[in-house]
N, CA and C atoms as a LAMMPS dump frame, in Angstrom:
ITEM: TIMESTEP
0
ITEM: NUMBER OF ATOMS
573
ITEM: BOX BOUNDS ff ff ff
-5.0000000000000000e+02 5.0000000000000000e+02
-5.0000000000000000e+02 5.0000000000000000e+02
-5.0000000000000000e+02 5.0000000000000000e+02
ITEM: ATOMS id mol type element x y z
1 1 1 N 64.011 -46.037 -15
2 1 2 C 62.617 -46.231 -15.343
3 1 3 C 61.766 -46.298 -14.084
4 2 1 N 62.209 -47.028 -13.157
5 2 2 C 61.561 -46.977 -11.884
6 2 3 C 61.139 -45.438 -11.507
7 3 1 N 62.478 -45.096 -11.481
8 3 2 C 62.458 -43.018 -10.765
9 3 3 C 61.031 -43.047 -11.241
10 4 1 N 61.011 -42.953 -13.167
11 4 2 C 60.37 -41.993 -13.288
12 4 3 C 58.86 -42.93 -13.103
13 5 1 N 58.482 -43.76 -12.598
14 5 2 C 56.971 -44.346 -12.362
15 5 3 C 56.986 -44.3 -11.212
16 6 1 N 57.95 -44.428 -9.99
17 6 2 C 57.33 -43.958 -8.816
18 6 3 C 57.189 -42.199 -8.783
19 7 1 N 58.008 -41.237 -10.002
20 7 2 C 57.543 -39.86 -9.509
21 7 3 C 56.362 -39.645 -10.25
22 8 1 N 56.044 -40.389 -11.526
23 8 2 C 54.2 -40.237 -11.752
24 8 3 C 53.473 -40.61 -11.052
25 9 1 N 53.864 -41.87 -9.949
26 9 2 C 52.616 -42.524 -9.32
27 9 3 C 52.416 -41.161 -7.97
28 10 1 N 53.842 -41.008 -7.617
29 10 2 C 53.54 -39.529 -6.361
30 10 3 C 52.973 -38.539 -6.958
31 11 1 N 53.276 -37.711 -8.213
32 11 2 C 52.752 -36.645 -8.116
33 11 3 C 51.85 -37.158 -9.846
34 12 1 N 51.019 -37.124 -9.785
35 12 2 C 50.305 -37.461 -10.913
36 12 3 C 49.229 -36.262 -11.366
37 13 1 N 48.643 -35.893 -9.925
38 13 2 C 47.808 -34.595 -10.461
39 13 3 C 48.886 -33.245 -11.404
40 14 1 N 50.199 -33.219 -10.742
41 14 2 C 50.697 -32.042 -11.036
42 14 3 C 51.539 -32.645 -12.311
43 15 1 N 51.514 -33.74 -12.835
44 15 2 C 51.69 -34.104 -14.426
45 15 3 C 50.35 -33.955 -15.456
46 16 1 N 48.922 -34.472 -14.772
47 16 2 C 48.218 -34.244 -15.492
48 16 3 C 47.898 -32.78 -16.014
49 17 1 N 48.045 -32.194 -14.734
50 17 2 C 47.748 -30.375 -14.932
51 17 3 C 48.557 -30.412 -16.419
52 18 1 N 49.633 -30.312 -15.917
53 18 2 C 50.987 -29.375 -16.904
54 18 3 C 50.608 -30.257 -18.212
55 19 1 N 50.38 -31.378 -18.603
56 19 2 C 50.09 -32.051 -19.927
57 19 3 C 48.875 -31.249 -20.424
58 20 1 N 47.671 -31.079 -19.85
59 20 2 C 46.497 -30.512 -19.996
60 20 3 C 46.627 -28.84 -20.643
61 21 1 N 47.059 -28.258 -19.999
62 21 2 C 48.112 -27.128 -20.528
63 21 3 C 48.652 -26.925 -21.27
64 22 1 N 49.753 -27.68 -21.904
65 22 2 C 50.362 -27.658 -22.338
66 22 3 C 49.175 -28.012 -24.381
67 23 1 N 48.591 -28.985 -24.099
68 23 2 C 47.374 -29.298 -24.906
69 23 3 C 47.034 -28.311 -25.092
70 24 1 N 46.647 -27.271 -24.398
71 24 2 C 46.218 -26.367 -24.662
72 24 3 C 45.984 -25.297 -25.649
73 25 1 N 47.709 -24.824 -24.494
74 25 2 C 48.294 -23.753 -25.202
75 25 3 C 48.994 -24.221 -26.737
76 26 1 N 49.367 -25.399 -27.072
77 26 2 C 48.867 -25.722 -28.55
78 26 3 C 48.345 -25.895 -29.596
79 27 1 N 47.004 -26.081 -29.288
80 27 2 C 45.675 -25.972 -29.701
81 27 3 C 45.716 -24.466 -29.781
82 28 1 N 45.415 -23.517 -29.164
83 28 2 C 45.507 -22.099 -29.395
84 28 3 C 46.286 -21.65 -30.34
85 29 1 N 47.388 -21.842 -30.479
86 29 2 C 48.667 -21.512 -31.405
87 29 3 C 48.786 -22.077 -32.396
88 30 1 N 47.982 -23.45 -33.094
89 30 2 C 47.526 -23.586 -34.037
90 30 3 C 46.476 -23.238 -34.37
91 31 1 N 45.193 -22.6 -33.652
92 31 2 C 44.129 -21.994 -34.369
93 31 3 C 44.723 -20.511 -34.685
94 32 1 N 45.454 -19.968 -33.862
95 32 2 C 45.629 -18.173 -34.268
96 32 3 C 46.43 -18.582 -35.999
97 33 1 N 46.822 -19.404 -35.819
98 33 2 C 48.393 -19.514 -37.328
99 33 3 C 47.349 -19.918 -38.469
100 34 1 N 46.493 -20.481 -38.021
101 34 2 C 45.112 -21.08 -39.299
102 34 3 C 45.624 -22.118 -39.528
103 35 1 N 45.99 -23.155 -38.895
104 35 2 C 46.329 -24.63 -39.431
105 35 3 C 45.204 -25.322 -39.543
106 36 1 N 45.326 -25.909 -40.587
107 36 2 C 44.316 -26.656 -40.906
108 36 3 C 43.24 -25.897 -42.225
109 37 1 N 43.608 -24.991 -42.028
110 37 2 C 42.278 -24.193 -43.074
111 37 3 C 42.692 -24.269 -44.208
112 38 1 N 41.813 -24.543 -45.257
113 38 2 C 42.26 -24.845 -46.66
114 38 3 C 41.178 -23.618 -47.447
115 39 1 N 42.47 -23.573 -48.415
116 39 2 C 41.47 -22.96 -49.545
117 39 3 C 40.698 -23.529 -50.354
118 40 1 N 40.345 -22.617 -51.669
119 40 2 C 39.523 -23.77 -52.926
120 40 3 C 40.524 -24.835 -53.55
121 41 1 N 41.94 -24.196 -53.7
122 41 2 C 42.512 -24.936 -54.204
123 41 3 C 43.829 -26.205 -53.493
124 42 1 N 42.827 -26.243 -52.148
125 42 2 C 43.646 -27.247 -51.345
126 42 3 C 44.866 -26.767 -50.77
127 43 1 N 45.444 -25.5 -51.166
128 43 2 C 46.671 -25.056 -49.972
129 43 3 C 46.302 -24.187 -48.853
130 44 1 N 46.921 -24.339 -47.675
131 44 2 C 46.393 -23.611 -46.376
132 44 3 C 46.473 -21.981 -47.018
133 45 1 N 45.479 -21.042 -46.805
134 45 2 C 45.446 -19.818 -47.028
135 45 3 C 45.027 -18.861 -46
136 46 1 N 45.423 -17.749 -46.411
137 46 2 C 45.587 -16.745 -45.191
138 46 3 C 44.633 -15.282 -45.918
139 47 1 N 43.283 -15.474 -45.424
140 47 2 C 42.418 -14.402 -46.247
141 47 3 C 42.846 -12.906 -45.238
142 48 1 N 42.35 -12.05 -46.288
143 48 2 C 42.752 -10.378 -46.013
144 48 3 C 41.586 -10.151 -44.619
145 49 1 N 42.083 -9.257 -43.656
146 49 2 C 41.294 -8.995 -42.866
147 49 3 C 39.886 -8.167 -43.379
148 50 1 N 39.032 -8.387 -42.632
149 50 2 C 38.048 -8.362 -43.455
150 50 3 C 37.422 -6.786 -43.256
151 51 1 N 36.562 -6.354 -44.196
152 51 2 C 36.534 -4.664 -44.406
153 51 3 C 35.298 -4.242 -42.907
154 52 1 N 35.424 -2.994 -42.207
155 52 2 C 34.692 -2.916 -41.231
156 52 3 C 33.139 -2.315 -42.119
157 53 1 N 32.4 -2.729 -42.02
158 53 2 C 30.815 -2.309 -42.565
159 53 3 C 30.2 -0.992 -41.599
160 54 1 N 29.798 -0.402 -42.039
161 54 2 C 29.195 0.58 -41.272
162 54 3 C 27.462 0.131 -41.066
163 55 1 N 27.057 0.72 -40.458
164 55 2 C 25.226 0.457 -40.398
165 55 3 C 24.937 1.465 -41.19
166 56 1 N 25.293 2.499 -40.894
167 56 2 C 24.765 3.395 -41.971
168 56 3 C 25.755 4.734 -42.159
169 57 1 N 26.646 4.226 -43.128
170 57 2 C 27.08 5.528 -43.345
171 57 3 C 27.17 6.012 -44.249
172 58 1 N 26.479 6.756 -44.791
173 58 2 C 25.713 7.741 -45.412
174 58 3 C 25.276 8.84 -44.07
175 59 1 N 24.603 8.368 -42.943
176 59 2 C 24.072 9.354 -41.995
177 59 3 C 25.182 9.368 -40.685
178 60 1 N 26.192 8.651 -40.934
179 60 2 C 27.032 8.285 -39.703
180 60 3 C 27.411 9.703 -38.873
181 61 1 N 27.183 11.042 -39.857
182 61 2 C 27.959 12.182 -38.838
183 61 3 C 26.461 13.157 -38.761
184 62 1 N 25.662 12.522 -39.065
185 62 2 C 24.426 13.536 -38.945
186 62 3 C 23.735 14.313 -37.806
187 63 1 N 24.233 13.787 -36.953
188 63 2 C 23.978 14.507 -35.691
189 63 3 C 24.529 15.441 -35.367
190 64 1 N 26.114 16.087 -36.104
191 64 2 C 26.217 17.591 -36.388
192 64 3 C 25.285 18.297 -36.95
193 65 1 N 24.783 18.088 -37.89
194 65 2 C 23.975 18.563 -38.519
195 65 3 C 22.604 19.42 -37.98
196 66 1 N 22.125 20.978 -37.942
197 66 2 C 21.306 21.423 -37.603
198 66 3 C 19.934 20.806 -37.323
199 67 1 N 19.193 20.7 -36.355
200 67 2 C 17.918 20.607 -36.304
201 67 3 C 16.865 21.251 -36.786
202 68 1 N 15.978 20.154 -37.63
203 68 2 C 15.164 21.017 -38.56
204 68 3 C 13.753 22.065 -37.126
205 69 1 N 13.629 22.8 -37.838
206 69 2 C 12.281 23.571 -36.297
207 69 3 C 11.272 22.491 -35.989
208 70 1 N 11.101 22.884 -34.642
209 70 2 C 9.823 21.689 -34.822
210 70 3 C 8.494 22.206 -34.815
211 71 1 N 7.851 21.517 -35.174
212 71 2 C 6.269 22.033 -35.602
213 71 3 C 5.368 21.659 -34.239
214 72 1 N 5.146 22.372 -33.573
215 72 2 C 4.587 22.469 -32.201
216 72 3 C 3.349 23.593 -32.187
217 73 1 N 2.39 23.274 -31.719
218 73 2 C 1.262 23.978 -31.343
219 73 3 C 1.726 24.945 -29.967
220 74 1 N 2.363 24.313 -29.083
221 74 2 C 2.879 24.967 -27.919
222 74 3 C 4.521 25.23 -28.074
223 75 1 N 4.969 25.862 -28.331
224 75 2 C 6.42 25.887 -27.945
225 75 3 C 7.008 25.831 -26.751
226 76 1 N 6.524 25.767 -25.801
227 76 2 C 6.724 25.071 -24.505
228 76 3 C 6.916 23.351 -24.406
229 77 1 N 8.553 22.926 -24.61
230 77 2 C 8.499 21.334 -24.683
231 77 3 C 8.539 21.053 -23.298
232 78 1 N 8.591 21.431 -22.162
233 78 2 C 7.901 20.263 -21.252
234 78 3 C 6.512 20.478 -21.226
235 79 1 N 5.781 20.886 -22.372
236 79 2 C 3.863 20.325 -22.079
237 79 3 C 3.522 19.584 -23.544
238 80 1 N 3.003 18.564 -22.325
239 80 2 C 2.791 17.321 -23.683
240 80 3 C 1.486 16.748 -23.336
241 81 1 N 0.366 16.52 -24.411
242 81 2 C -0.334 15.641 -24.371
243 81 3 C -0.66 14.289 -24.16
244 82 1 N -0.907 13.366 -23.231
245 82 2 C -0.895 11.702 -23.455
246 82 3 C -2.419 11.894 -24.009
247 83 1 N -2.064 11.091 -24.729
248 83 2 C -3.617 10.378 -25.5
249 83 3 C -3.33 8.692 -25.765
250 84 1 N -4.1 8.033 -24.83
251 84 2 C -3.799 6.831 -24.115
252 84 3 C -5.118 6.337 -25.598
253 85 1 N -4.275 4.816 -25.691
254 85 2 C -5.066 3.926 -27.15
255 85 3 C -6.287 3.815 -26.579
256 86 1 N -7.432 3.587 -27.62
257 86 2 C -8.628 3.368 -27.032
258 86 3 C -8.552 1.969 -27.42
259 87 1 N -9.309 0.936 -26.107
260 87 2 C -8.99 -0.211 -26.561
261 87 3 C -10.696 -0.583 -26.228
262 88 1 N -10.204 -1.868 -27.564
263 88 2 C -11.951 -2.308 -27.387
264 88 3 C -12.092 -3.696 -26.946
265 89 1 N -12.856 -3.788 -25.995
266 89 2 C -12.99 -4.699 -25.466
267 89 3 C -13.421 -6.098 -25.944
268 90 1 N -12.239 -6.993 -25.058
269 90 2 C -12.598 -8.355 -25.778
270 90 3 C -13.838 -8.935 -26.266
271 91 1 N -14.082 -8.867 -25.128
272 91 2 C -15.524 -9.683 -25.305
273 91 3 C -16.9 -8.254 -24.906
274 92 1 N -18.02 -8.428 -26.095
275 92 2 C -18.861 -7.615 -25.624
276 92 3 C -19.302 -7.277 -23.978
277 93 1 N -19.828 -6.282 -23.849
278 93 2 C -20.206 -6.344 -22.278
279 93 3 C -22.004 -6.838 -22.384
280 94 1 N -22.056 -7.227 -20.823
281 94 2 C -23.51 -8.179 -21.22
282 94 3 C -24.369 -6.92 -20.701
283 95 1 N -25.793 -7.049 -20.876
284 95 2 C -26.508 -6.176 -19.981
285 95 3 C -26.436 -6.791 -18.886
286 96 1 N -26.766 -5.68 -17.85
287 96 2 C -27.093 -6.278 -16.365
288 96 3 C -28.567 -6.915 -16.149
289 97 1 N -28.783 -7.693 -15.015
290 97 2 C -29.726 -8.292 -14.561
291 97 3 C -30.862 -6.981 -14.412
292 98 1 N -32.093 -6.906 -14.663
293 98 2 C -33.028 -5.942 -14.177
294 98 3 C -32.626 -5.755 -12.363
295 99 1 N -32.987 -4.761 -11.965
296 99 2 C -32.761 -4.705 -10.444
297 99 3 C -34.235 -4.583 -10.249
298 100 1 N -34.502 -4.786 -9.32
299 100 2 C -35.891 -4.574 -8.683
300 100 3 C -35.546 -3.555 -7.617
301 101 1 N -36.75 -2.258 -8.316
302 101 2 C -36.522 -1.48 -7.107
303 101 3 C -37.534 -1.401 -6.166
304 102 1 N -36.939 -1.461 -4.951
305 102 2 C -38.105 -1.434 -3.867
306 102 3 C -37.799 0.852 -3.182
307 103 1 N -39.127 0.921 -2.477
308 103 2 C -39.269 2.136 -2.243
309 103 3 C -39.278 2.125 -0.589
310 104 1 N -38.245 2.488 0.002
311 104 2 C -38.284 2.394 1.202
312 104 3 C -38.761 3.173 2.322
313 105 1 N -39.467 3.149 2.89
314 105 2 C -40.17 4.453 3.747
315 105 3 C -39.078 5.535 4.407
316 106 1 N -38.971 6.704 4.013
317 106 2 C -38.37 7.399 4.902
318 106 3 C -38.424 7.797 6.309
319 107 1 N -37.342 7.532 7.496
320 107 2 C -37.477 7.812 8.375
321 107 3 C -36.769 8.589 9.279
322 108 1 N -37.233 9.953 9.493
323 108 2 C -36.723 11.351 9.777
324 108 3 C -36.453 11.065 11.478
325 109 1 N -35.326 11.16 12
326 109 2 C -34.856 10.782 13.545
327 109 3 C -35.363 12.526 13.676
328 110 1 N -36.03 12.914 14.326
329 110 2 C -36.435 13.931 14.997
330 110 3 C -35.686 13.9 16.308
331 111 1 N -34.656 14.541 16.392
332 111 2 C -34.461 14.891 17.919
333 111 3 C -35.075 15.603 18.934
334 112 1 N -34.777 15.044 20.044
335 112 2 C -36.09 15.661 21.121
336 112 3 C -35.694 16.97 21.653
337 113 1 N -36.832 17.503 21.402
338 113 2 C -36.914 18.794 22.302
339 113 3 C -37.615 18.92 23.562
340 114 1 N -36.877 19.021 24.332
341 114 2 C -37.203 19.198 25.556
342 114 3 C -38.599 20.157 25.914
343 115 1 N -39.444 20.379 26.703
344 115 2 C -39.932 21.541 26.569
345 115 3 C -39.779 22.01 27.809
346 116 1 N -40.337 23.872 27.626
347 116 2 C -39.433 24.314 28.784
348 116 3 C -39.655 24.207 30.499
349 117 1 N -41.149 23.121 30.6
350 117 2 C -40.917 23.01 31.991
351 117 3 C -40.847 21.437 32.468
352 118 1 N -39.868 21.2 31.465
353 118 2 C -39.449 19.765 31.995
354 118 3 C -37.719 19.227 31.491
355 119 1 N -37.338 18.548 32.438
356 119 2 C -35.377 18.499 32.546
357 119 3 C -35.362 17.196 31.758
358 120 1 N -34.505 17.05 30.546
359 120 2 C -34.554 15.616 30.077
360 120 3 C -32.866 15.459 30.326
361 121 1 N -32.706 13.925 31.292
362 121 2 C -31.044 13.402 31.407
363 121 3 C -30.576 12.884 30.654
364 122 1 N -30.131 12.271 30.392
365 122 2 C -30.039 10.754 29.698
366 122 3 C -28.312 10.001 30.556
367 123 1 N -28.598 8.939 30.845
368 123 2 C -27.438 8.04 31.345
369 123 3 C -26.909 7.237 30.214
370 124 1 N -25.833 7.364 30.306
371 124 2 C -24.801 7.149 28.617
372 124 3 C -23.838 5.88 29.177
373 125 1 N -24.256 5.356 30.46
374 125 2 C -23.105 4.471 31.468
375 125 3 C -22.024 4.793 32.476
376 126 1 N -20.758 3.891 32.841
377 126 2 C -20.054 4.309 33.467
378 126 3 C -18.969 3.792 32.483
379 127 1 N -17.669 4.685 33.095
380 127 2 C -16.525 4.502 32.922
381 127 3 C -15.667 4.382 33.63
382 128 1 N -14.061 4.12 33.927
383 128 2 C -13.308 4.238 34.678
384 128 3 C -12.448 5.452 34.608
385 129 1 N -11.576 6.229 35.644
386 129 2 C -10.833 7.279 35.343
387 129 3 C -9.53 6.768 35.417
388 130 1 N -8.794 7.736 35.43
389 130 2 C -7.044 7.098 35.041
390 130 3 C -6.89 6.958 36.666
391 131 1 N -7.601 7.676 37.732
392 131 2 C -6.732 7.018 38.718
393 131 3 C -7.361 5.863 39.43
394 132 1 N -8.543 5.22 38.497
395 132 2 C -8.988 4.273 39.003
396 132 3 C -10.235 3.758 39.47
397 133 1 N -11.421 4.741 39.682
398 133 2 C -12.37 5.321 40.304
399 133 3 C -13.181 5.418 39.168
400 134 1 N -14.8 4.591 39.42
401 134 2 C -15.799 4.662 38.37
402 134 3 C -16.371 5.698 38.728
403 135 1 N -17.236 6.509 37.618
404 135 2 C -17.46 7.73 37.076
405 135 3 C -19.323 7.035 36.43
406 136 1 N -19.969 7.364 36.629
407 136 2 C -21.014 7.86 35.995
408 136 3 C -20.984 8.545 34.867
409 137 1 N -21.638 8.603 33.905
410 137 2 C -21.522 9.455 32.09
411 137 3 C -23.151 9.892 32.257
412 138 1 N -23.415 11.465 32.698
413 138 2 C -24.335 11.905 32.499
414 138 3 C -24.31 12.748 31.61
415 139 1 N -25.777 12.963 30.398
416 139 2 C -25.514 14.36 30.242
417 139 3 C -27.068 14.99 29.739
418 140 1 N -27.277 16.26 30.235
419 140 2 C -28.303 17.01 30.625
420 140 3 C -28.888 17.478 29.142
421 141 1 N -29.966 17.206 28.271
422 141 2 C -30.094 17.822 26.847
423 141 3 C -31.183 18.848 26.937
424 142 1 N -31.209 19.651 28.465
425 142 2 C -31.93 20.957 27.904
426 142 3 C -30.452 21.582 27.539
427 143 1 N -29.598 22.102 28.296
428 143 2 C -28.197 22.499 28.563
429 143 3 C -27.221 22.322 27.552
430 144 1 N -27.105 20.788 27.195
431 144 2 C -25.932 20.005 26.469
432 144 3 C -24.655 19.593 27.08
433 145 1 N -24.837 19.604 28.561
434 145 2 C -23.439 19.774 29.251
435 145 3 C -23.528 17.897 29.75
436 146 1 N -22.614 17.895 29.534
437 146 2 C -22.061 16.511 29.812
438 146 3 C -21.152 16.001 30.612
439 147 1 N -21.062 15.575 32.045
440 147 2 C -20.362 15.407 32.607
441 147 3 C -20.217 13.844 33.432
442 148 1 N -19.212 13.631 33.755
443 148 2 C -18.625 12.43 34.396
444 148 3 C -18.539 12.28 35.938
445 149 1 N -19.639 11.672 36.474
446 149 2 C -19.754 11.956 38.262
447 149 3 C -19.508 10.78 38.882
448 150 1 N -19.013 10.827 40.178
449 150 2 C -18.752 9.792 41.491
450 150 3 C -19.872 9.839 42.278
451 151 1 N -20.186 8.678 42.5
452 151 2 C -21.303 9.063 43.882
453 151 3 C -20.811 10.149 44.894
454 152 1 N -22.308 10.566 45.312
455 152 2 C -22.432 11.915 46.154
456 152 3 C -21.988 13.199 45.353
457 153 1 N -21.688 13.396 43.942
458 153 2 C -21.785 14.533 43.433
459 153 3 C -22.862 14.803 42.818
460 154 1 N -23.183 16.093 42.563
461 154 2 C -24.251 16.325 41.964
462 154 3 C -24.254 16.774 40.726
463 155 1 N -25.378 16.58 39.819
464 155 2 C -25.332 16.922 38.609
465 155 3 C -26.639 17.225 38.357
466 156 1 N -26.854 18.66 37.678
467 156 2 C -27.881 19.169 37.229
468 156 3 C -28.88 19.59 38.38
469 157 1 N -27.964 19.998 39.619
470 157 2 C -29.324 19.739 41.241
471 157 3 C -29.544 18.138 41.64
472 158 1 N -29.082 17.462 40.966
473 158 2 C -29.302 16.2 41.362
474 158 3 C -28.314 15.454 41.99
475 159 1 N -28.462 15.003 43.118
476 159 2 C -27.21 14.258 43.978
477 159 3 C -27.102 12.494 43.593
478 160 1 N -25.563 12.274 42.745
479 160 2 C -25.731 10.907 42.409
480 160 3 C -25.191 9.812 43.823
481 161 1 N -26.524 8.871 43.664
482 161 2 C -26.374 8.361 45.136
483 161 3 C -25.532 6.758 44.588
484 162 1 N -25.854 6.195 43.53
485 162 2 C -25.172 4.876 43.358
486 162 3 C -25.957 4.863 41.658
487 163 1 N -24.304 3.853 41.017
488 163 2 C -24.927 3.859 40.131
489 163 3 C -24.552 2.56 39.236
490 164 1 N -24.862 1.696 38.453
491 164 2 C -24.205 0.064 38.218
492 164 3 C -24.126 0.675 36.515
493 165 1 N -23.945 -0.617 35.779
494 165 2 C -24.04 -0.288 34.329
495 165 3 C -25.349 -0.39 34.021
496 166 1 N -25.971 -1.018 34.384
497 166 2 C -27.364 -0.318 33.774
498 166 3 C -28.609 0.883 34.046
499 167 1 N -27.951 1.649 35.684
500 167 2 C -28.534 2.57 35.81
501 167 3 C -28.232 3.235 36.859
502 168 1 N -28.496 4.64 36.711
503 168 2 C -28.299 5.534 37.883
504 168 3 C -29.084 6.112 38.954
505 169 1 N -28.576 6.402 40.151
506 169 2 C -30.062 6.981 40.996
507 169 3 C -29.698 7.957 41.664
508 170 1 N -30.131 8.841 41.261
509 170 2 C -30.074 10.326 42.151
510 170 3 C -31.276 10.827 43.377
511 171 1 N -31.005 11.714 43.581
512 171 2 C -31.878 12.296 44.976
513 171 3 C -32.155 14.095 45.018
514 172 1 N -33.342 14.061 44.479
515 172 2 C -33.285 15.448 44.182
516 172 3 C -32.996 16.126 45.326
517 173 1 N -33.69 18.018 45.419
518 173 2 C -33.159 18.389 46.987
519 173 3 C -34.341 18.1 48.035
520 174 1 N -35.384 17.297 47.46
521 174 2 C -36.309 17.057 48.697
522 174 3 C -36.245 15.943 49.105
523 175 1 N -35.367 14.572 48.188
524 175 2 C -35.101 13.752 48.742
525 175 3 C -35.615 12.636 48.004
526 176 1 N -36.525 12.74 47.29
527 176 2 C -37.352 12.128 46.044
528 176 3 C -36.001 11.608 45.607
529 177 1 N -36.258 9.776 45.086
530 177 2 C -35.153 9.407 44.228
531 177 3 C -35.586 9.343 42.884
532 178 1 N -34.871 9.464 41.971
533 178 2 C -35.055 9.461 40.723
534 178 3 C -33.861 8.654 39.713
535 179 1 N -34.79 7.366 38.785
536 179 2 C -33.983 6.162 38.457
537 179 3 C -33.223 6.827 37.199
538 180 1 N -32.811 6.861 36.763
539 180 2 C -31.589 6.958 34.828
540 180 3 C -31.509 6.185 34.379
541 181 1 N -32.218 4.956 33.55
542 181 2 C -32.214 3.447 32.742
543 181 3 C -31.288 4.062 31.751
544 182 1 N -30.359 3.216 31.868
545 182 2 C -29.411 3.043 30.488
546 182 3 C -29.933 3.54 29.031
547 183 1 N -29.259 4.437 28.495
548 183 2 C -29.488 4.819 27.033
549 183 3 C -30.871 5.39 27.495
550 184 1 N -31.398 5.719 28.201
551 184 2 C -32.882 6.369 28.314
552 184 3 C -32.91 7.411 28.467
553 185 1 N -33.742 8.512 27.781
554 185 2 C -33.847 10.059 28.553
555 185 3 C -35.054 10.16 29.505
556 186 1 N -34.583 10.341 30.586
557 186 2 C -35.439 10.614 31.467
558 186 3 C -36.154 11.971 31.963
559 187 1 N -37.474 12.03 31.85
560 187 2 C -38.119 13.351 31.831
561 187 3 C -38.236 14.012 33.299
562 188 1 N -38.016 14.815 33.459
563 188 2 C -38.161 15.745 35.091
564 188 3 C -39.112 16.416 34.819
565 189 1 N -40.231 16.936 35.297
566 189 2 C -41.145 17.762 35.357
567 189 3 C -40.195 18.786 36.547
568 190 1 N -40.392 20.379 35.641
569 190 2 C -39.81 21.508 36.608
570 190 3 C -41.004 22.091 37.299
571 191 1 N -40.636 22.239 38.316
572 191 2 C -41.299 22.874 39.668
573 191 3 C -41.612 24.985 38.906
């Protein structure tokens, strides 16, 4: 008696397992056999397996069966119409607020025309170049030519002598300086 309570007290999980199991697989083997199930008249009974029902058979092989034609306006079946539900909206829609219209004056930017005995510049700023070296942004609107100068080059006959971000100063060929205000076109009277 000892043996066997010191080998439950050592191995106790691996008794509970195998009992648990064993429960089990009994329980199973009396539900497959039908123990316990009674009939009307109180003896255990063993009913007929039961008949398989079809969903529908009457139509069960109908899909051999020919396809009736189909009634198509297009006989082309990949073109199909969507005609999406019309849905009505929950709630009415409100009117909108009156707008007030105001009439705003039109205003036509006339660009300038130069006329022909006078040079218009305009100074557009400076920039830097890739190797480092600020550049002047001139460009000439009798012409349209637009170019990017260093001091002491010239542009348009005009020699650029120095120039900051807000303006440039050239030196015509008599020596006359002449200022370039930022964003300004500046008028030359031609000789």
């Amino acid at each position: 008696m000892n043996k066997v309570r010191s080998f439950l007290g050592r191995q106790w999980e691996k008794v509970t397992f195998w009992c648990i199991t064993l429960l089990f697989v009994v329980t199973l083997l009396l539900w497959f056999t039908g123990f316990g199930h009674e009939g009307p008249s109180g003896a255990a009974t063993h009913s007929a397996p039961q008949q398989i029902h079809f969903l529908n058979p009457a139509m069960a092989f109908a899909f051999r069966d020919e396809l009736p034609p189909l009634a198509m306006k297009n006989p082309n079946p990949f073109f199909f119409v969507v005609r999406p539900a019309v849905r009505t909206p929950r709630f009415p829609p409100r009117d909108p607020p009156p707008v007030e219209v105001k009439t705003v004056p039109q205003v036509v930017a006339v660009p300038v025309k130069p006329t022909v005995n006078q040079l218009v510049i305009e100074y557009m700023g400076t920039i830097t170049s890739v190797s480092g070296k600020k550049l002047a942004m001139l460009r000439n609107r009798n012409s349209g030519e637009t170019a990017a100068v260093q001091v002491g080059a010239t542009f348009s006959k005009y020699k650029i002598t120095s120039f900051s971000p807000k303006e440039a100063i050239a030196e015509d060929a008599k020596g006359a300086e002449i200022t370039f205000a930022l964003g300004q076109q500046t008028r030359i009277p031609l000789e």
